[in-house]
N, C-alpha and C positions, 0 to 999 in steps of 0.2 A: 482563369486557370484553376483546377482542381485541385486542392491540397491533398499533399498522400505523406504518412508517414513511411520510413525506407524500411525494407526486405529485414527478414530478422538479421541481427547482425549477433556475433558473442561480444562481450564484456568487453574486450580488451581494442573493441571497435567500436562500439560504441563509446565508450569514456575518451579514447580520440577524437571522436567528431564533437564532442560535447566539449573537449576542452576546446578545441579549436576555433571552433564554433563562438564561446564564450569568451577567447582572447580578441577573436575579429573586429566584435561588437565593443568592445572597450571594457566588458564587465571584470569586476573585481573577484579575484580567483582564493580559493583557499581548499585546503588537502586534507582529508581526516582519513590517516592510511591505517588499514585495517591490517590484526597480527599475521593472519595468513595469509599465503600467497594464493596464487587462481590458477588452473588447469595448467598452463603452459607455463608456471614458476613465474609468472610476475605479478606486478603489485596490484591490489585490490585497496578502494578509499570510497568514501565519500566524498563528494565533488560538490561546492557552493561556489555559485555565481550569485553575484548582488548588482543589478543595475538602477541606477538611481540615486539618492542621497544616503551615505552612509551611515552605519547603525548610529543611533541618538539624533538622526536629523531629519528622519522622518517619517509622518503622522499617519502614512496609511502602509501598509505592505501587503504585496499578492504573493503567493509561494505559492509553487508548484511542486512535486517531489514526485520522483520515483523510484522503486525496486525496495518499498517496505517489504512484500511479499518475493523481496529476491528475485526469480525468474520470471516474474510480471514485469519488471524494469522495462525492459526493454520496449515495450508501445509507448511508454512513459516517456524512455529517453527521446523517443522518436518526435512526440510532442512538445517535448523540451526545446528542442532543434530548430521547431517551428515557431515556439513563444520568443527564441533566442533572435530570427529571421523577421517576427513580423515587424511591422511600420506601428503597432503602438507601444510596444515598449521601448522605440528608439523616439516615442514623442511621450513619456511619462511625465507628469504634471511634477512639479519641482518637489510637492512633499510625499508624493509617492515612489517605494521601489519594488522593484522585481525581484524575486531572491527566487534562483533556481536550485531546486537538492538532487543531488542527482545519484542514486545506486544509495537508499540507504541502509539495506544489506545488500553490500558490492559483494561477500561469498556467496549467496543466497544466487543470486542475479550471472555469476560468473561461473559456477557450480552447477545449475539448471536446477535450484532447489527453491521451494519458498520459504525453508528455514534458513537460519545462520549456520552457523560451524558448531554450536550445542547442540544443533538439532529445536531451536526455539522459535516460533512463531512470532513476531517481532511487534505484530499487533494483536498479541495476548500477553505483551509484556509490560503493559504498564499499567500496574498494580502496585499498593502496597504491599512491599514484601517486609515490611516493620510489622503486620497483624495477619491475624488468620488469612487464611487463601482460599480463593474462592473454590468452591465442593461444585465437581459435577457426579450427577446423583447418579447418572445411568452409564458414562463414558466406559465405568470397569468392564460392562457388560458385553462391550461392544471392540473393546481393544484388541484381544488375540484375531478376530477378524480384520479389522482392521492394519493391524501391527502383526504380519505373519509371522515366523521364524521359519528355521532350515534351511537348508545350503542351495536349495533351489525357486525357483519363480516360475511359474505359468504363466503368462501373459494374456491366455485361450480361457483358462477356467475362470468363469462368471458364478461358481457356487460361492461366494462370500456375499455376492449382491443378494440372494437367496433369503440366506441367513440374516440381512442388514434387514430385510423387509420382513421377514418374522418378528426380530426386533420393534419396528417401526410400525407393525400391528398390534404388538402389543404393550405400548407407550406410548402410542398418538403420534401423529407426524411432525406436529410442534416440539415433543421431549426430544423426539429422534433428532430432528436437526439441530436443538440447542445441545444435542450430545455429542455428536461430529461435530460439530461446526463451533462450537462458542467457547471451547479453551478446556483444558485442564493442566494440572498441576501437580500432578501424585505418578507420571508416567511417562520419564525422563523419554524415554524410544518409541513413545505414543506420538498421534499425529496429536495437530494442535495446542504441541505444551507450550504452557506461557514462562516457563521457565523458574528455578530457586532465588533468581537475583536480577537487577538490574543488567540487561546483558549488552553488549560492545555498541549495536545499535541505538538501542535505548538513551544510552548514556550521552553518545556522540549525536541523538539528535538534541537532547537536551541543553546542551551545552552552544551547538548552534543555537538553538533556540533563544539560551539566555543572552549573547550575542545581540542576536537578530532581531527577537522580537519583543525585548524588554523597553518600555517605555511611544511604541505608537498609540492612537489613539482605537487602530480598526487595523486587523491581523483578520485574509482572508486566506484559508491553507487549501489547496488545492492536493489530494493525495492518491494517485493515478494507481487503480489497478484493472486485472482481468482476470477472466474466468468464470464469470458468474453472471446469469442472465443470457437473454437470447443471443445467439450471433451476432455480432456486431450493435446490441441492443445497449444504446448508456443509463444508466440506472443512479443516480445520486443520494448518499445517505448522510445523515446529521446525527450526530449525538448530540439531545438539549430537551433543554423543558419548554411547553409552549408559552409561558410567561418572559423566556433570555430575548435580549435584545439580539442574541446572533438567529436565534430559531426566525423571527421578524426580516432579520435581513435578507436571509437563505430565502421564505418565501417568496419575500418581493422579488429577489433579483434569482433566483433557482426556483422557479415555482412548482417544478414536478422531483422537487426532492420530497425522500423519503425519512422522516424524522422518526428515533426513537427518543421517548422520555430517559433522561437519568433513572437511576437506582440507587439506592443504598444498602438494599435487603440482600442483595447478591440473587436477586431475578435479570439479570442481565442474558441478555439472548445471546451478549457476544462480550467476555469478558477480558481487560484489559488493551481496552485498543487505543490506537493513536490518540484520538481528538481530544479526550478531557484528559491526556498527557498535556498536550499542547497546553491546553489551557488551567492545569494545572505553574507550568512554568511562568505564562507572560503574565500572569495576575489579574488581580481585578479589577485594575486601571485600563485595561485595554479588553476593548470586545472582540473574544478570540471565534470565529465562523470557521471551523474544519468541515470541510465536504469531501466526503471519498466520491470519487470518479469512478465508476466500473462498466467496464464494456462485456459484454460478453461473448463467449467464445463456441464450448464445446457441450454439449448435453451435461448435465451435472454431475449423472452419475459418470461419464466416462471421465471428466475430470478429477473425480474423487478417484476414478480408478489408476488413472498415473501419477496421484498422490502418493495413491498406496504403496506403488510397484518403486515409486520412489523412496518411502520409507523405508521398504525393504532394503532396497538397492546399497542403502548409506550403512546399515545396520545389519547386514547378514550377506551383503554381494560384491562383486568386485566393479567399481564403474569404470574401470579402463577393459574391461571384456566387452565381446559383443555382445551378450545379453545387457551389459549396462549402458554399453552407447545408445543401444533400442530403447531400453527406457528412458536414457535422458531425455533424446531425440523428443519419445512419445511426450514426455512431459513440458518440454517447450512448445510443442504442437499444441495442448491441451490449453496454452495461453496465450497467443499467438497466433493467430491464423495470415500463412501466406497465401493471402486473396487479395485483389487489387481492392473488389468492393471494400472489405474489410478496413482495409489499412485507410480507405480513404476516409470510410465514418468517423474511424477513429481520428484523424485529424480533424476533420472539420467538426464533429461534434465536440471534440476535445477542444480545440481554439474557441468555439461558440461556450462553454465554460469559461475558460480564460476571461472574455471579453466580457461574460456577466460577469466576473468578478473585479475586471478593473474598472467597468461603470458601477461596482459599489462603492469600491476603492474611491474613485474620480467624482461621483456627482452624489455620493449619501454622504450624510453628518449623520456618525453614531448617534448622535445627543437625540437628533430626531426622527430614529426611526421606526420607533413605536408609535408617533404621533400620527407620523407622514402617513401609515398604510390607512 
């Protein structure tokens, strides 16, 4: 039988099926309820499910997460559903567990946005914000495009894309995308800010984290998104150096992942993201392997372009209008796609991760896995 993940659903359907889901299976439940509410006035949280030995008992952990990027959750949860259903994580080796995160920006995710409630990009937010922040050199250049203002939206005029590409001729198509895409910091109502502080996401995964993933010997994170890359096309990225015992694991057991080196210099192509969050918290007694998941959706530019209409939308429009139901609409389309083919890569290529991860989990010893390749 075909695995499929289900039809988009909103927030407040999904995090039902997930809980449900999660009490079925016996997994161990916990609530991390976010200060605002969601479209139809009710509660928004992050959702942990832990199957297996409880925190401090054991040596290996798989985590799966979705909805960093808010309104990407949703394929995530749907794979969740199915990590939750399958026949091996009801047969987990005694010193391994399953830790599901589910929505963690539940506004983000419940709002059809892929920021939180500042308007922050939740994986450009984990920086030091004790020292300088990181400088993007060309972002100012590119913001009022990007970031319209006025009381009104086009949805039809494609003259910004115009202008992006004059830009992008002259700064190279490498500065171009590390200026969309890899964060700033100076431009509170700009896309991509990584935000002045630690913000609600951030915190509360951190804290899960200290929880969950302090003291295993091997922490494998699995962190589900979409949008990026061919249609239904999965693409896997690492942050590490090629000397870390996690970059070694990720090849063996993810062989078509796509690694970048750390930085220190603030050349980072994409600054502030999850994984050396992660692995900033569990230490370095434990070999932390973050993998972002990402399927792909819709031509790039047109996802960039119900980013945009989304920024507007939050910051100059009304979304209870019909001009802003069309954008949100347009913007969960732009990650999401309701196509059977679709939804099916997405599960089975999504579980086909999964299952490399818990044959790292199940049959590698961190000690030897620089030896073994």
């Amino acid at each position: 039988m075909t695995r499929t993940i289900p039809s988009l659903e909103d927030y407040a359907t999904s995090r039902a099926a997930f809980l449900a889901s999660a009490e079925r299976h016996g997994a161990t439940l916990e609530h991390h309820v976010h200060p605002r509410p969601g479209p139809d006035g009710g509660e928004l949280a992050t959702d942990v499910a832990r199957i297996g030995p409880p925190p401090g008992e054991a040596r290996r952990v798989v985590v799966v997460a979705s909805g960093t990027h808010g309104v990407e959750g949703h394929a995530g949860s749907g794979l969740q559903g199915l990590v939750l259903d399958d026949p091996r994580t009801a047969a987990l080796p005694q010193d391994t567990a399953m830790l599901l995160v589910h929505a963690v920006n539940p506004f983000g995710m419940a709002w059809s946005r892929r920021v939180d409630h500042d308007n922050v990009d939740v994986n450009r937010n984990f920086v030091d914000f004790g020292g300088p922040l990181p400088a993007s050199e060309h972002y100012p250049r590119i913001d009022a495009i990007l970031n319209p203002a006025g009381d009104d939206y086009d949805l039809d005029d494609a003259s910004w894309l115009d202008e992006l590409l004059v830009f992008a001729g002259e700064v190279g198509m490498a500065e171009a995308f590390q200026a969309v895409s890899g964060g700033q910091y100076d431009h509170p109502h700009g896309m991509q800010f990584g935000g002045i502080e630690a913000g609600w996401s951030r915190r509360t995964l951190e804290a899960i984290w200290a929880t969950h993933l302090r003291g295993p010997e091997l922490v494998l994170n699995l962190d589900v998104h979409t949008g990026l890359g061919p249609n239904g096309q999965l693409t896997l990225f690492q942050t590490a150096d090629a000397d870390e015992p996690a970059a070694h694991i990720a090849a063996r057991w993810f062989p078509a992942v796509l690694r970048a080196d750390r930085t220190t210099d603030g050349a980072e192509l994409q600054h502030g993201v999850l994984g050396p969050g992660l692995d900033a918290v569990v230490g370095e007694a434990t070999t932390s392997v973050p993998i972002v998941v990402e399927f792909g959706t819709l031509d790039e530019l047109v996802v960039l372009g119900a980013m945009r209409a989304d920024n507007w939308l939050h910051h100059h429009g009304d979304p209870a209008s019909e001009l802003g139901q069309t954008i949100r609409a347009r913007t969960r389309d732009a990650f999401f796609i309701e196509d059977a083919a679709w939804r099916e890569r997405v599960a089975e290529d999504g579980m086909a991760s999964v299952h490399a991860a818990l044959d790292a989990a199940e049959e590698a010893d961190p000690a030897n896995q620089v030896s073994s390749l």
